[in-house]
VMD Tcl script that builds the backbone (N, CA, C; Angstrom):
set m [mol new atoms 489]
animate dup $m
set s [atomselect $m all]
$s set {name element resname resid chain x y z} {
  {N N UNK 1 A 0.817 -1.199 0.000}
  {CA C UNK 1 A 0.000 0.000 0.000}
  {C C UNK 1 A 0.860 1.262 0.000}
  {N N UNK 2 A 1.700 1.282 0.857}
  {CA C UNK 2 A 3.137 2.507 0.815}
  {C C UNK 2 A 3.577 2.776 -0.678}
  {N N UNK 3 A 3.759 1.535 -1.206}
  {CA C UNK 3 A 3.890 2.438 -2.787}
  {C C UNK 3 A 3.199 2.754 -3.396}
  {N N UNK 4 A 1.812 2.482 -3.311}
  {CA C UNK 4 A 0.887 2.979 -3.703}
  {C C UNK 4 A 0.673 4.666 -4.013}
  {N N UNK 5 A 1.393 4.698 -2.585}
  {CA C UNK 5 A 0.266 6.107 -2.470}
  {C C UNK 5 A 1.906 7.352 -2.325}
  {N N UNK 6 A 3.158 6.146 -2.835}
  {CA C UNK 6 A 4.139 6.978 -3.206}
  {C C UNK 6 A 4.200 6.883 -4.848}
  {N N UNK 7 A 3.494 6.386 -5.635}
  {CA C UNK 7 A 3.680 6.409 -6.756}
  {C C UNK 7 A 2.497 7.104 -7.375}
  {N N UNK 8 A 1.357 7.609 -6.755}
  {CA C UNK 8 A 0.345 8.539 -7.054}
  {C C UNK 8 A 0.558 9.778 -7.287}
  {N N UNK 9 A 1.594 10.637 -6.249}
  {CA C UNK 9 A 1.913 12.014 -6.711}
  {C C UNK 9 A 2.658 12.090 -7.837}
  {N N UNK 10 A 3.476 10.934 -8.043}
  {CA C UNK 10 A 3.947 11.285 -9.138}
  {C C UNK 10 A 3.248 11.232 -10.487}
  {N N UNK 11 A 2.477 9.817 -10.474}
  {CA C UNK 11 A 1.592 10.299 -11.766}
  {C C UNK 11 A 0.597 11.444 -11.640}
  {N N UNK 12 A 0.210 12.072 -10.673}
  {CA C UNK 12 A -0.700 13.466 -10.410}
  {C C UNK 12 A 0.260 14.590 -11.504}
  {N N UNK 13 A 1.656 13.950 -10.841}
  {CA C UNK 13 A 2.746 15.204 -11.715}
  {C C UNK 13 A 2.723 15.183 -12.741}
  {N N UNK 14 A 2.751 13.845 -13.139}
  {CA C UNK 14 A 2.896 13.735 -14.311}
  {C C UNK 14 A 1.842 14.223 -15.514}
  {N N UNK 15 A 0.570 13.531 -15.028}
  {CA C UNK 15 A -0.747 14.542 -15.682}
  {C C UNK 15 A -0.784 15.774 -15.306}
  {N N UNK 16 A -0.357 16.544 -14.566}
  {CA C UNK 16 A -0.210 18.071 -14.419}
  {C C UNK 16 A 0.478 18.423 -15.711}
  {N N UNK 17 A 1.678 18.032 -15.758}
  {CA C UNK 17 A 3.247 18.194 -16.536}
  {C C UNK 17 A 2.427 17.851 -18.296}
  {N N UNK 18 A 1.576 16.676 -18.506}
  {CA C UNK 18 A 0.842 17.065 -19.739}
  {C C UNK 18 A 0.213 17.857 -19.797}
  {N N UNK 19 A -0.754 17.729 -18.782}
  {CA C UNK 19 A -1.671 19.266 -19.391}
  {C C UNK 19 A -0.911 20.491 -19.587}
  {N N UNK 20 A -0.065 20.962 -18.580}
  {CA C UNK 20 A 0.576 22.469 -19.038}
  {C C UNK 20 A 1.486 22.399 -20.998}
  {N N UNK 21 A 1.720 21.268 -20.683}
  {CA C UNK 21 A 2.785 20.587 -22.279}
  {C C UNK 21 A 1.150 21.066 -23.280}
  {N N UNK 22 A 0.208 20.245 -23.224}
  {CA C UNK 22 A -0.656 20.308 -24.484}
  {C C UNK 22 A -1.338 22.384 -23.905}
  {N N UNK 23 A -1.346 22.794 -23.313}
  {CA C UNK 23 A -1.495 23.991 -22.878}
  {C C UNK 23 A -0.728 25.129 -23.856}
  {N N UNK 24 A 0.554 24.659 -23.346}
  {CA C UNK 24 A 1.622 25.754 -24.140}
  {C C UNK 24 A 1.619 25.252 -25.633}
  {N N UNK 25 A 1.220 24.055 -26.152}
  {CA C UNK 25 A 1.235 23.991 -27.686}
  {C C UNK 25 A -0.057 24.562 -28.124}
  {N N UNK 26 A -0.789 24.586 -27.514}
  {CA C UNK 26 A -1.947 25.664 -27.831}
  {C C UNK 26 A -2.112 27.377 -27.951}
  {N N UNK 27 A -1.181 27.340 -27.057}
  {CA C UNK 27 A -0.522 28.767 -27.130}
  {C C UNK 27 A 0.016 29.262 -28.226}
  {N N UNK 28 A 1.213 28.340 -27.935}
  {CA C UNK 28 A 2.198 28.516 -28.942}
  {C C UNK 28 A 1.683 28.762 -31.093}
  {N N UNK 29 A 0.548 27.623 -30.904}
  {CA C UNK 29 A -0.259 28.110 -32.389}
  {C C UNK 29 A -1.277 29.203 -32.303}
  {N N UNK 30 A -1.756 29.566 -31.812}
  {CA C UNK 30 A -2.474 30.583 -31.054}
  {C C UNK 30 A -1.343 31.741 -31.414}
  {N N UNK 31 A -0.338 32.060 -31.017}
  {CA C UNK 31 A 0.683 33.032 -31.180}
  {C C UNK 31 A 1.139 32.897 -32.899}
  {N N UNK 32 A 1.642 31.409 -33.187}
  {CA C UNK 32 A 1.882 31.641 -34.623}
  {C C UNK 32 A 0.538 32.440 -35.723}
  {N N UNK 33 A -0.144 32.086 -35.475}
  {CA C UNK 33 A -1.453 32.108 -36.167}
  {C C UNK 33 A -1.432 33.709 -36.215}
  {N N UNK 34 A -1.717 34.873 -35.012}
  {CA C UNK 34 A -1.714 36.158 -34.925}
  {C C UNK 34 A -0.645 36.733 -35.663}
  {N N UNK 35 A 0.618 36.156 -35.504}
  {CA C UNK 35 A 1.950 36.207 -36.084}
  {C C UNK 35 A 1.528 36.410 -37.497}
  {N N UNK 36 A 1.142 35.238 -38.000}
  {CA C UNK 36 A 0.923 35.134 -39.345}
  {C C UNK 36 A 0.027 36.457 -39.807}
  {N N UNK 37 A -0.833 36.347 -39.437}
  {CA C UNK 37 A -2.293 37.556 -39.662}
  {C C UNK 37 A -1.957 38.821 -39.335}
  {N N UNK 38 A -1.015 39.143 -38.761}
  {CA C UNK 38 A -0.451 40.409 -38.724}
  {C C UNK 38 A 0.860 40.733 -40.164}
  {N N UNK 39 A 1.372 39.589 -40.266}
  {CA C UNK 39 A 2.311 40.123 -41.114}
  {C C UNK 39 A 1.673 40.122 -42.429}
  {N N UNK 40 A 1.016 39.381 -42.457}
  {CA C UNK 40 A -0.007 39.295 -44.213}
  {C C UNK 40 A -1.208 40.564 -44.095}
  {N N UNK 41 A -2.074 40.515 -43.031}
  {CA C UNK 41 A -2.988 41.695 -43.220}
  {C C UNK 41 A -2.905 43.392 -42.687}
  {N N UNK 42 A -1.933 43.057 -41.849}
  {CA C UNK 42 A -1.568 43.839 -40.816}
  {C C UNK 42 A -2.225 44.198 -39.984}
  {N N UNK 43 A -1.906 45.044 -39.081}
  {CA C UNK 43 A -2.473 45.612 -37.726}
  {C C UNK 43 A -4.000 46.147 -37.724}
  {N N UNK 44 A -4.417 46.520 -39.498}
  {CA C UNK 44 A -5.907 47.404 -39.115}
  {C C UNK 44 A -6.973 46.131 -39.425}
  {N N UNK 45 A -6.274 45.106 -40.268}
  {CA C UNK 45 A -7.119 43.868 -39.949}
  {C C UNK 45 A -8.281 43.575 -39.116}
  {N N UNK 46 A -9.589 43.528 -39.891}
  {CA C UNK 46 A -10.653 43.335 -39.053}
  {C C UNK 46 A -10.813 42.281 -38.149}
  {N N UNK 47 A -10.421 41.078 -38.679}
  {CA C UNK 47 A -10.192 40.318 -37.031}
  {C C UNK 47 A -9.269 40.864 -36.310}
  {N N UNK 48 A -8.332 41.293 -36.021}
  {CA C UNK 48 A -7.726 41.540 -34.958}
  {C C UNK 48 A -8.365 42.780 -33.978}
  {N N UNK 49 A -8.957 43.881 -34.942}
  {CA C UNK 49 A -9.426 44.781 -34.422}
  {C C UNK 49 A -10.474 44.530 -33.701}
  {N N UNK 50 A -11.513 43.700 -34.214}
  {CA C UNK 50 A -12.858 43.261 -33.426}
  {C C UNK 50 A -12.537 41.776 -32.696}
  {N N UNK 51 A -11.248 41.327 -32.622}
  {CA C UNK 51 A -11.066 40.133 -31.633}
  {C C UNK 51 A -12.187 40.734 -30.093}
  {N N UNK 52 A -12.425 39.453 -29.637}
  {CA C UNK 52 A -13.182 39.624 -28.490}
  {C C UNK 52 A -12.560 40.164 -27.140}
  {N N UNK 53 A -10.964 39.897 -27.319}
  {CA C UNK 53 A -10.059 39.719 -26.195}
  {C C UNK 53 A -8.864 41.292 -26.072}
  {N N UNK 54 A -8.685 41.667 -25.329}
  {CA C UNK 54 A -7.645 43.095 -25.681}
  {C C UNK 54 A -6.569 42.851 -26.215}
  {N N UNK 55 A -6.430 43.513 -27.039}
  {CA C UNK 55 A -4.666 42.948 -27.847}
  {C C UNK 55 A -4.345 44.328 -27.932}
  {N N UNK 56 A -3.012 44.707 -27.799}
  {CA C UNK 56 A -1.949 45.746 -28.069}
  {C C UNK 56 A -0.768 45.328 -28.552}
  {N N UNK 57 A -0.650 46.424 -29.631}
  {CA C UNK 57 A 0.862 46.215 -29.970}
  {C C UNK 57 A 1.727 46.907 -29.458}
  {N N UNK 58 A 2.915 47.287 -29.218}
  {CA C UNK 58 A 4.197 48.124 -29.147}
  {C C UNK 58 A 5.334 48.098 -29.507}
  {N N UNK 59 A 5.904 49.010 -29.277}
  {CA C UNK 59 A 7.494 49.384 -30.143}
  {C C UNK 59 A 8.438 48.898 -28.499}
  {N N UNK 60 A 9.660 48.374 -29.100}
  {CA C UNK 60 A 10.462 47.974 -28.040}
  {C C UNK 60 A 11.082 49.252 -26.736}
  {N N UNK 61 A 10.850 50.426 -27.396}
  {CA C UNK 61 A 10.487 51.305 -26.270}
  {C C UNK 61 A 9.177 51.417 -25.413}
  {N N UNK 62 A 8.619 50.657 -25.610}
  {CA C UNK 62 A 7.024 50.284 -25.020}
  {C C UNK 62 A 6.014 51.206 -25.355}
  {N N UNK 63 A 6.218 52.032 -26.622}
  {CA C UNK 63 A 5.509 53.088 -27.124}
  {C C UNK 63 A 3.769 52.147 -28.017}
  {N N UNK 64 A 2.812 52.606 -27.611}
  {CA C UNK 64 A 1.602 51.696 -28.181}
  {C C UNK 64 A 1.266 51.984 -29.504}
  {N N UNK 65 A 1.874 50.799 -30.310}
  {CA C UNK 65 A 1.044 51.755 -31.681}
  {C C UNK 65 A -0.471 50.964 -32.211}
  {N N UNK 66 A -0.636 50.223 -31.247}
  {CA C UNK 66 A -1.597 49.897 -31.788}
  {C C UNK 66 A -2.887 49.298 -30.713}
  {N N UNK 67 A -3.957 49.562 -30.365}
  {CA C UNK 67 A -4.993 48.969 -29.664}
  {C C UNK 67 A -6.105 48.477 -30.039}
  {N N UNK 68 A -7.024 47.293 -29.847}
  {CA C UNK 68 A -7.841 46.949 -30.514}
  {C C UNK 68 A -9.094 47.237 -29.610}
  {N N UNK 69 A -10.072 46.735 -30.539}
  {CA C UNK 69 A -11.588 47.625 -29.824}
  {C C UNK 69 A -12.093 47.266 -28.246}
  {N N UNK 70 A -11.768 45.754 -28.158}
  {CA C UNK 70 A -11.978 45.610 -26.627}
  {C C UNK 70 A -11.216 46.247 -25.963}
  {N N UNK 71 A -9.934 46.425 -25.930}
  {CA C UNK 71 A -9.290 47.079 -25.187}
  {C C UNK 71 A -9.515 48.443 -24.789}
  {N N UNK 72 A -10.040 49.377 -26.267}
  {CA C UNK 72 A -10.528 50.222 -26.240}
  {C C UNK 72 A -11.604 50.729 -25.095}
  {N N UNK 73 A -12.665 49.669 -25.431}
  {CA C UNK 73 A -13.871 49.902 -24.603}
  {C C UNK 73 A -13.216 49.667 -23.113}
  {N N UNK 74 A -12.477 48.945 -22.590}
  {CA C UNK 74 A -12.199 48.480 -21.499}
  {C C UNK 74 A -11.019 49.930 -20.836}
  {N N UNK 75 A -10.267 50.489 -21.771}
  {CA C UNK 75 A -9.617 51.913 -21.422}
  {C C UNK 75 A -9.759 53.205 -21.469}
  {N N UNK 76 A -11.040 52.932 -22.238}
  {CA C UNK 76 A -11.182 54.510 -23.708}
  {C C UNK 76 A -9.983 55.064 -24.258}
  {N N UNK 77 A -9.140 53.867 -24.014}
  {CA C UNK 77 A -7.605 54.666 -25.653}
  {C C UNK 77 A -8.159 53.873 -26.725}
  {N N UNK 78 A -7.636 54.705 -27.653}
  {CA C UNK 78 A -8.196 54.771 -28.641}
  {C C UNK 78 A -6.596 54.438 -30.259}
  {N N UNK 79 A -6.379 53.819 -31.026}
  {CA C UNK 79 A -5.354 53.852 -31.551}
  {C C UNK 79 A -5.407 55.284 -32.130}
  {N N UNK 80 A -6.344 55.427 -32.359}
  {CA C UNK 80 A -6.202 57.116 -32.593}
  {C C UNK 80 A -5.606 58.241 -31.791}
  {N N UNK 81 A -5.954 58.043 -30.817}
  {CA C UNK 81 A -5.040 58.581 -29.683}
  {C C UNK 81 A -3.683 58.727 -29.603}
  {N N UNK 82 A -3.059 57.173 -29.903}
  {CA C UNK 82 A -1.720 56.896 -30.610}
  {C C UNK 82 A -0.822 57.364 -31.344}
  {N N UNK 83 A -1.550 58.324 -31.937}
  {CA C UNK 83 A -0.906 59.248 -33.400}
  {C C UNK 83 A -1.053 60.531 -32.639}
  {N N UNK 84 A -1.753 60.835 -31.908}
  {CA C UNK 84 A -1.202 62.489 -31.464}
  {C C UNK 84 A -0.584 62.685 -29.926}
  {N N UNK 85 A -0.419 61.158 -29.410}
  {CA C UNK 85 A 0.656 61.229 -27.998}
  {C C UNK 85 A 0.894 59.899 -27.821}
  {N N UNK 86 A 2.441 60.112 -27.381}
  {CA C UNK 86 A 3.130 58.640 -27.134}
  {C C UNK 86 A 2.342 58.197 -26.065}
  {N N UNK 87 A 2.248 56.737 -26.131}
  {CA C UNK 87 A 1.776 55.851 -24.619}
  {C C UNK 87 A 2.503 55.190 -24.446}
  {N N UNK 88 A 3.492 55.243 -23.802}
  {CA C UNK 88 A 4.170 54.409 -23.188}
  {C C UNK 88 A 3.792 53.264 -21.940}
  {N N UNK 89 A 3.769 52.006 -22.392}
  {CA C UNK 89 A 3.307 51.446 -21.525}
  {C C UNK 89 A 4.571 51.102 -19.641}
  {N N UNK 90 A 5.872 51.265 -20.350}
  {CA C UNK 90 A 6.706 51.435 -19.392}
  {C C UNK 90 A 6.937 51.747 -18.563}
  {N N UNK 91 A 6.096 53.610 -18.643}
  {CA C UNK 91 A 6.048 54.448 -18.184}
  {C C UNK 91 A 4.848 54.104 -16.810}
  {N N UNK 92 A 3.970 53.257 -16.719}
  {CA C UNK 92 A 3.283 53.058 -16.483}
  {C C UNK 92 A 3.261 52.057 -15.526}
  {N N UNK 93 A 4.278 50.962 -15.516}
  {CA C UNK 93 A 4.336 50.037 -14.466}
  {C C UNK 93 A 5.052 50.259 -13.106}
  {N N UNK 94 A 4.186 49.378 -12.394}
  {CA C UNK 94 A 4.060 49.555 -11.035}
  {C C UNK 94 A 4.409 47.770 -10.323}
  {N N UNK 95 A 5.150 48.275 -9.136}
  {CA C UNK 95 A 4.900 46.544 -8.437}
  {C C UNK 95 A 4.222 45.851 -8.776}
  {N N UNK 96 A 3.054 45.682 -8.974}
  {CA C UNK 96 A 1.535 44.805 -8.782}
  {C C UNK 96 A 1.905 44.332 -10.259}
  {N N UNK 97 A 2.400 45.550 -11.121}
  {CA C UNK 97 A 2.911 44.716 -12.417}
  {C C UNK 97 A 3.368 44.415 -13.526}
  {N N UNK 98 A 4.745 44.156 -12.176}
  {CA C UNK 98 A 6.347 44.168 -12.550}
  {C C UNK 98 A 6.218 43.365 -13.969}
  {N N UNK 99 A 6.035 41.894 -13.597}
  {CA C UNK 99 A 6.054 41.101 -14.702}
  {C C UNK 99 A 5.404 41.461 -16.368}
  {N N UNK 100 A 4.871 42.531 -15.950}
  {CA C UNK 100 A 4.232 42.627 -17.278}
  {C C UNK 100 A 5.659 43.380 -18.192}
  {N N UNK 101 A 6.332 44.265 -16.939}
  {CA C UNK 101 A 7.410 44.464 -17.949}
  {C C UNK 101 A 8.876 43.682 -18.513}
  {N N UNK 102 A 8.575 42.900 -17.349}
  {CA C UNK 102 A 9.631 41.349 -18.311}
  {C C UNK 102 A 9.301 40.994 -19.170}
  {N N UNK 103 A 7.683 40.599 -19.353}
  {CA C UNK 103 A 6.970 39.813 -20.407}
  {C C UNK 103 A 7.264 41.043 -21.827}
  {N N UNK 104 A 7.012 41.988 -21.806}
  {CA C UNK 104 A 7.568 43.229 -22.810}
  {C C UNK 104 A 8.733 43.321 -23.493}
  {N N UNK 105 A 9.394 43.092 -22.378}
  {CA C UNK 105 A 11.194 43.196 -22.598}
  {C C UNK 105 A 11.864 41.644 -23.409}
  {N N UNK 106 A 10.986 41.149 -23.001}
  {CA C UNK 106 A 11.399 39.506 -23.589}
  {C C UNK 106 A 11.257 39.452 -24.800}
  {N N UNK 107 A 10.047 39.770 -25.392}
  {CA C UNK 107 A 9.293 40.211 -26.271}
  {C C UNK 107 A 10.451 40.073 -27.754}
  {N N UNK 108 A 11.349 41.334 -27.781}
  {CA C UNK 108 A 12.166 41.396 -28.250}
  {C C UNK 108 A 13.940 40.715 -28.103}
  {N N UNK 109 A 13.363 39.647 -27.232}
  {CA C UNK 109 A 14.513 39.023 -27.475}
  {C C UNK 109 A 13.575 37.356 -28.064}
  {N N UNK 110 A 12.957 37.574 -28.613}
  {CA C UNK 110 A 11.810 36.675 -29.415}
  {C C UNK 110 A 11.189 35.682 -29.041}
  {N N UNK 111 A 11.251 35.877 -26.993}
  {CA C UNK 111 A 10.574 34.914 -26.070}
  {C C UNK 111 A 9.002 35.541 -26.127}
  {N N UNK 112 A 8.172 34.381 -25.931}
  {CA C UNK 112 A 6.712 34.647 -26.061}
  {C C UNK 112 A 7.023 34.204 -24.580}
  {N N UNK 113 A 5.699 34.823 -23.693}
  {CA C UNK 113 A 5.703 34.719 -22.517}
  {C C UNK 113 A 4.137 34.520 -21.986}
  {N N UNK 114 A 3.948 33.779 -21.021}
  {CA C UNK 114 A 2.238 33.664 -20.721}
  {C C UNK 114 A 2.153 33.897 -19.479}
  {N N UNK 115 A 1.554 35.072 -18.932}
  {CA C UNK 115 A 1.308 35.520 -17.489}
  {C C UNK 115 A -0.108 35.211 -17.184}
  {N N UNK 116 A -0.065 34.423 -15.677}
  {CA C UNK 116 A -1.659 34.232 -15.147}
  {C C UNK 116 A -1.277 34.946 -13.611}
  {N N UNK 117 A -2.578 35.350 -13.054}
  {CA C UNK 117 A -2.627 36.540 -11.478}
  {C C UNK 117 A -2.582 37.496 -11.633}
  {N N UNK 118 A -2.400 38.119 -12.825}
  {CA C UNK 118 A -2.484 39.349 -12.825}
  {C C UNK 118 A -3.311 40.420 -12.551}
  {N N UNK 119 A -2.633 41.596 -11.366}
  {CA C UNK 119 A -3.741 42.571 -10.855}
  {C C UNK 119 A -3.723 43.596 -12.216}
  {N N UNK 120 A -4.915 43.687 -12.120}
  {CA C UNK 120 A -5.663 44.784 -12.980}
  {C C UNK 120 A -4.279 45.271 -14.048}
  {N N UNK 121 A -3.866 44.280 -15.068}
  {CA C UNK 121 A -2.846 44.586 -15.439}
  {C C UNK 121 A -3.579 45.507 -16.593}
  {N N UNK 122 A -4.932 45.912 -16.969}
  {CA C UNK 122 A -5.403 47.132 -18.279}
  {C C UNK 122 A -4.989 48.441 -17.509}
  {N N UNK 123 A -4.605 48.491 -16.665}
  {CA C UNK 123 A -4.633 49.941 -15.945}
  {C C UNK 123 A -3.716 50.705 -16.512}
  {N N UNK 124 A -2.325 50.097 -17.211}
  {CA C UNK 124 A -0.874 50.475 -17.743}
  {C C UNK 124 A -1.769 51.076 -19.135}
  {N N UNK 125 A -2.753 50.701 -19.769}
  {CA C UNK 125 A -3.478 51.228 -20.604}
  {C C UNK 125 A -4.122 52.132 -21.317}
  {N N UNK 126 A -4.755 52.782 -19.864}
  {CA C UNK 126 A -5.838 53.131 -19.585}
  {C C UNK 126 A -5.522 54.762 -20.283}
  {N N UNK 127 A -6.318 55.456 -20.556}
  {CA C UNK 127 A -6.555 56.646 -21.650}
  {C C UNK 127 A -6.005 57.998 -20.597}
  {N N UNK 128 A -4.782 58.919 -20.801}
  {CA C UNK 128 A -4.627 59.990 -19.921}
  {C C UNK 128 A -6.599 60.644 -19.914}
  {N N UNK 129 A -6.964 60.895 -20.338}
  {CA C UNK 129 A -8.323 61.748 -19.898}
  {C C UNK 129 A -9.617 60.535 -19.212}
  {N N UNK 130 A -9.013 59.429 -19.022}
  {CA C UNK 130 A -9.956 58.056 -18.103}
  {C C UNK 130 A -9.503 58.634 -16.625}
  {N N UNK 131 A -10.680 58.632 -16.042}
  {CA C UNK 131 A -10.416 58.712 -14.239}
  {C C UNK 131 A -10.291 57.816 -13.663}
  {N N UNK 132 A -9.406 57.716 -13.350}
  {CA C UNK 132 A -9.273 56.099 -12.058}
  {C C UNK 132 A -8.870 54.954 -12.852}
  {N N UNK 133 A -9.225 54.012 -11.775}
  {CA C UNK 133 A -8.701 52.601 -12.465}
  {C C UNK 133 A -9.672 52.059 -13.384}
  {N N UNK 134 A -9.935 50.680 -14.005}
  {CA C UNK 134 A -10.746 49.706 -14.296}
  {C C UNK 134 A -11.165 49.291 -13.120}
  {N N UNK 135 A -12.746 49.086 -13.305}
  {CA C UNK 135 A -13.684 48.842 -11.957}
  {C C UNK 135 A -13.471 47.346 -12.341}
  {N N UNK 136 A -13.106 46.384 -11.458}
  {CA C UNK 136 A -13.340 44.711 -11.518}
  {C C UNK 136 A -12.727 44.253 -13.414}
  {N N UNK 137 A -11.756 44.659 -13.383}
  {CA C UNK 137 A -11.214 44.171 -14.701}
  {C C UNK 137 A -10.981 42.551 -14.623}
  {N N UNK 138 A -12.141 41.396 -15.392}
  {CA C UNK 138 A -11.954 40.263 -15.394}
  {C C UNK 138 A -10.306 39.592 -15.888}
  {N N UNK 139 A -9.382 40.458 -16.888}
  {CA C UNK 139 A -8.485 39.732 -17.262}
  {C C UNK 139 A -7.386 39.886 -16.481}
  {N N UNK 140 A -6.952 38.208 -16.344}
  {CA C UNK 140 A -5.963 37.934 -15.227}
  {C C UNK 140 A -4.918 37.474 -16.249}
  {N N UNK 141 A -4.698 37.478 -17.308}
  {CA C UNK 141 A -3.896 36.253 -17.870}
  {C C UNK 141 A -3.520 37.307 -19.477}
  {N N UNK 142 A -2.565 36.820 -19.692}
  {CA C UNK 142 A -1.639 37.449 -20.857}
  {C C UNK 142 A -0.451 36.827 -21.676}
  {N N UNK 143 A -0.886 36.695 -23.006}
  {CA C UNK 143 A 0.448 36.420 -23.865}
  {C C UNK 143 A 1.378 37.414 -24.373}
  {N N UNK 144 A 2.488 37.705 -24.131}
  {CA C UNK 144 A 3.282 38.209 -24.563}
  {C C UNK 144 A 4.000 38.132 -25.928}
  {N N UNK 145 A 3.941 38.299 -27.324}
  {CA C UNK 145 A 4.479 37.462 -28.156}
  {C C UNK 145 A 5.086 38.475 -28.602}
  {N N UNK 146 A 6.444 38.323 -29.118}
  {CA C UNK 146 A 6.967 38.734 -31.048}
  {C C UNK 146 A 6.739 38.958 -31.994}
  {N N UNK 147 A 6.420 40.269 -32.333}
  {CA C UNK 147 A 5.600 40.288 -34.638}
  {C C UNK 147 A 6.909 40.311 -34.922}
  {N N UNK 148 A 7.432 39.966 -36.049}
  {CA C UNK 148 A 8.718 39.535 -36.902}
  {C C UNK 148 A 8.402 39.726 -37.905}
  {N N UNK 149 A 9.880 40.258 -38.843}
  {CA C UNK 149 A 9.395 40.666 -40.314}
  {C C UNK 149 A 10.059 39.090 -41.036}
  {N N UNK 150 A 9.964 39.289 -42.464}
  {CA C UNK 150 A 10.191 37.603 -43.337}
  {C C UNK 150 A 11.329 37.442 -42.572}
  {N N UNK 151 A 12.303 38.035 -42.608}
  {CA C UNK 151 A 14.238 37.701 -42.352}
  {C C UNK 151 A 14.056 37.210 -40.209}
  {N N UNK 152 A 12.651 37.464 -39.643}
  {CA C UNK 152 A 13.119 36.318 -38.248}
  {C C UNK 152 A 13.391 37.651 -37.700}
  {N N UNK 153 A 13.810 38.777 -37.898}
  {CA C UNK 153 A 13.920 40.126 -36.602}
  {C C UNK 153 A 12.200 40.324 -36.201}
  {N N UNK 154 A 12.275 40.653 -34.613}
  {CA C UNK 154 A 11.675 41.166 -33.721}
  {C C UNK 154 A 11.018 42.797 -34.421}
  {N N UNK 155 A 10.175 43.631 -34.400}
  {CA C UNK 155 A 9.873 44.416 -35.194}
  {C C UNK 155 A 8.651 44.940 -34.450}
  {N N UNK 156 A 7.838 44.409 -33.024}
  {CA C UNK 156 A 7.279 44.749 -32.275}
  {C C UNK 156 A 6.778 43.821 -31.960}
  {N N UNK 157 A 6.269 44.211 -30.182}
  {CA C UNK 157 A 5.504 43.522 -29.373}
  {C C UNK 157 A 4.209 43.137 -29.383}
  {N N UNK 158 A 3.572 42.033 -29.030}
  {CA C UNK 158 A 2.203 42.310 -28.585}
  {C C UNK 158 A 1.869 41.148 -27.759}
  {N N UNK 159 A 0.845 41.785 -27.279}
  {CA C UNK 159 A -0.244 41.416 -25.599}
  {C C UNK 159 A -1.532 40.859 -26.178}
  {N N UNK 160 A -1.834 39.759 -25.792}
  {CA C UNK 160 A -3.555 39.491 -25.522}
  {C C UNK 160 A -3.745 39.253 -24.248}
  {N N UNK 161 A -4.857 39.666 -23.622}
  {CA C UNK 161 A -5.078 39.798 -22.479}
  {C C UNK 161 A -6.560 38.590 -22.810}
  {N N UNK 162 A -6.598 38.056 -21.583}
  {CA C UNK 162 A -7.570 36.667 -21.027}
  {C C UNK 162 A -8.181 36.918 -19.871}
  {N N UNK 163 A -9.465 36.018 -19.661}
  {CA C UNK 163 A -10.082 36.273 -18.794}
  {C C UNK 163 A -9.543 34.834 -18.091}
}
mol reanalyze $m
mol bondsrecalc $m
mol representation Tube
mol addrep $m
């Protein structure tokens, strides 16, 4: 019976250790796929713009050039906004969330990154003329990925944010 119930955590681990494995390959096409659809349609692309989920792009100075409509509604920035003042999202982080600026910084060294716990990480977002924070912002969770031009260079960042 003793080995029994010493050879259980490990297969517990072990089915943990798949699921996160078939997890991150889901990701991982999930990221190629946007990858792809950005470099063929680009950024004003109607799926990306009306995706359900917040996506931002940025420049490796963390400057935003690009926001899509949920995000929008969820900040009131606007990519329009974008063109007549820098947003720096850099500028913007705080303890609560640090990691978001590793996940940024990685970015361009052509690591995709997947953050879950995250406090109210739309707030780095949020529109200079918005008051306050996001009231109960559901998304806890974030991909960090790489847009790349044909030749494999880094060429900007981007975020989807998850509930």
């Amino acid at each position: 019976m003793g080995k029994k119930t010493r050879k259980q955590p490990l297969e517990e681990l072990t089915e943990m250790l798949k699921t996160l494995q078939e997890k991150e390959k889901i990701q991982d096409c999930m990221v190629r796929k946007f990858q792809k659809l950005i470099q063929k349609k680009g950024l004003p692309s109607s799926v990306i713009k009306n995706f359900p989920y917040p996506i931002a792009v940025f420049e490796q100075d963390g400057d935003l050039v690009f926001v899509n409509s949920a995000l929008s509604e969820e900040t009131g920035l606007y990519t329009a906004d974008l063109s007549k003042s820098k947003h720096s999202i850099f500028n913007r982080i705080t303890d609560e969330n640090l990691q978001i600026l590793d996940a940024a910084e990685n970015v361009f060294m052509g690591k995709t990154t997947f953050l879950t716990g995250l406090s109210d990480p739309l707030d780095i977002f949020m529109s200079d003329r918005s008051c306050g924070k996001i009231l109960s912002s559901e998304y806890r969770e974030a991909v960090f990925f790489p847009i790349t031009q044909d030749e494999g260079q880094t060429t900007q960042g981007a975020v989807i944010f998850m509930k």
